[in-house]
C-alpha positions, 0 to 999 in steps of 0.5 A: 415593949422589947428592943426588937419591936422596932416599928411602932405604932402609937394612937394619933391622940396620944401624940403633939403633932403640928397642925395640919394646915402647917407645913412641917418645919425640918432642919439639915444638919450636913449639908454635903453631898448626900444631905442637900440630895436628902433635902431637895427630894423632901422639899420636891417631893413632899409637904415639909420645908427645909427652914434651917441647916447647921455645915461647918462649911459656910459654902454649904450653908450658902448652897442650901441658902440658895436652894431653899431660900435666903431666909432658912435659919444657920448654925455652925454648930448642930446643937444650936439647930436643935434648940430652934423650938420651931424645928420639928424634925431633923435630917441627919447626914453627917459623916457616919462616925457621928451619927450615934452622938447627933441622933442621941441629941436630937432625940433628947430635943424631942425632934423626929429623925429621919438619918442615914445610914449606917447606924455608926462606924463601929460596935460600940456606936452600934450598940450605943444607936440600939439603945438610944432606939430602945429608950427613945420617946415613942412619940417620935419618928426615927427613920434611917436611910435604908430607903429599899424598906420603902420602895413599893417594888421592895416591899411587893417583894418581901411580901411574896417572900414572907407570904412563902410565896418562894417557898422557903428561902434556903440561900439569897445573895446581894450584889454590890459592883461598882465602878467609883473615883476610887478606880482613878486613884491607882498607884496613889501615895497613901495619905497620913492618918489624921492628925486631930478632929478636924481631919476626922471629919475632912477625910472620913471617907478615906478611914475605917475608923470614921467611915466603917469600911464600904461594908459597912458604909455602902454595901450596908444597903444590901445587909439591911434587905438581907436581914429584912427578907429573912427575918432578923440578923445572921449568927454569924459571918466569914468575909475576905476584903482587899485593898484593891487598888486604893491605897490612900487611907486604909478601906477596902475596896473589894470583900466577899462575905457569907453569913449564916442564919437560923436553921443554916440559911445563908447569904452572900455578899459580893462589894467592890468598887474597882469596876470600870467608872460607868459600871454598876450593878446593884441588886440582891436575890433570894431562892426558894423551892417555888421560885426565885425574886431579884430585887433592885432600886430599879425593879424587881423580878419575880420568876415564877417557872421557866419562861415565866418571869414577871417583872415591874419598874419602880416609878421613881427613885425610892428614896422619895419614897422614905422621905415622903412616908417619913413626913406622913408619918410624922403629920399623921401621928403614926411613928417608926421606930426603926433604930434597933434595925438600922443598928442590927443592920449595921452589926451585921456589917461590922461582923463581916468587918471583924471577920475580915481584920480577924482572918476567922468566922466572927459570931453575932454575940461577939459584936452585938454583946 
């Protein structure tokens, strides 16, 4: 098996997997925001359990407590969460310039990993991902939060397009417009750059270094159904990003990007976050000589010949379903590796990243060594 063979499949009697009348035992590490919306989806939503969480913050632990129970085990620190053998899998939301160190450790655990994105904050830590991906245990799930791979809009659509349903797909852009409290924050005095470990973490949000920048942190999203619909990363990429209104840590708040693909098919991206607070509009579009798909966490459209659109709503949000297909996989003993395409994702952000520090085209090679 090579690195690009990013989704397994390995015989269910080759694997240990938990009885099937025990319900799977999952541990949060990251109890922010994100991580308890994670949490209270899988517990909705699905057979696994939340038994454990691991925050630095004792209000964290104390909110996840009250959701899922006074009786969950907690831990200040991940790597202790980790030694808990009753622990099957783990769900990873922890501020982005972490994620390489905690997947790698709950890799060498033997726990499934469902995380989210991106891969990491940097090359290096991409890269890093991509490896820990190749040499992971085949038994073991490791699903990232690109959850547009699992909605079933998403994927009616990219079967349409791979099918050549469009026809061959010469140009496709993804959309990226926002309105967020960043907007609020004008004319904000620009806060220092922090100091220890502690303020790394308190702040990530505000830093490239520990965020990635929007591109590669949120619109990343949008990459990831780039690369999937047109089968694997660019070659390279040309962008422009500003400081739009922000200035408190040192992100870019708009970006324009082109990324050229094999055989000179390219892709655009538009990010910002300075629309009006109640704004968003989030989609991606690919264009063939037979027709064109616009896909969305919402829908997806497919257009067919004039006046002759056909549309459908996704049922529900699609993160459910990630979470739901990452716990049956898990029960069933059919797992997913899709690690190396969760850092392949995330290079093709950095590459646009670079670009834009550089002020020149930045090639894949440059980024993903």
């Amino acid at each position: 098996m090579t690195r690009r063979d990013t989704f397994l499949i390995v015989p269910a009697a080759a694997l240990k997997a938990s009885a099937a009348n025990d319900a799977l035992s999952v541990g949060l590490i990251g109890a922010g925001g994100r991580g308890s919306y994670d949490a209270s989806l899988l517990a909705k939503h699905t057979s696994a359990r939340i038994t454990a969480v691991c925050d630095i913050e004792p209000a964290r632990i104390a909110a996840a407590r009250k959701t899922h129970g006074a009786a969950i085990a907690s831990y200040n620190d991940f790597r202790d969460l980790l030694a808990n053998k009753s622990i099957d899998a783990v769900l990873i939301a922890t501020p982005v310039f972490l994620h390489p160190e905690h997947l790698e450790a709950a890799i060498a655990a033997g726990k499934h990993v469902y995380i989210e994105k991106p891969a990491a904050a940097d090359a290096e830590g991409a890269r890093r991902v991509r490896r820990i991906a190749d040499r992971a245990d085949r038994k073991l799930n490791i699903t990232f939060g690109f959850q547009q791979r699992y909605g079933p809009g998403y994927r009616k659509a990219h079967a349409l397009a791979a099918s050549g349903g469009l026809g061959p797909v010469r140009f496709a852009h993804s959309h990226w417009i926002k309105g967020t409290e960043s907007v609020s924050a004008a004319g904000a005095q620009p806060w220092p750059q922090p100091a220890n470990g502690a303020e790394r973490v308190k702040h990530w949000k505000r830093w490239k270094a520990t965020f990635g920048d929007y591109i590669v942190e949120t619109y990343c999203h949008g990459v990831d159904v780039l690369n999937w619909f047109l089968g694997g990363h660019p070659e390279s990429a040309l962008a422009t990003g500003v400081q739009a209104v922000d200035r408190r840590g040192d992100m870019r708040d708009h970006c324009t990007a082109t990324f050229t693909y094999k055989d000179n098919v390219q892709a655009t991206l538009t990010g910002s976050q300075v629309a009006a607070l109640f704004h968003r509009d989030v989609r991606e579009s690919f264009y063939g000589s037979k027709g064109t798909i616009e896909t969305a966490r919402e829908f997806w459209r497919h257009e067919r010949g004039k006046n002759d659109i056909v549309e459908e709503r996704e049922p529900r949000d699609i993160t459910i379903d990630a979470l739901a297909e990452f716990v049956q996989r898990v029960r069933e003993g059919r797992p997913e590796n899709a690690g190396v395409s969760a850092a392949e994702s995330t290079l093709t952000a950095i590459m646009a990243r670079e670009s834009m520090d550089q002020r020149r085209e930045v090639t894949w090679k440059e980024v993903a060594g």
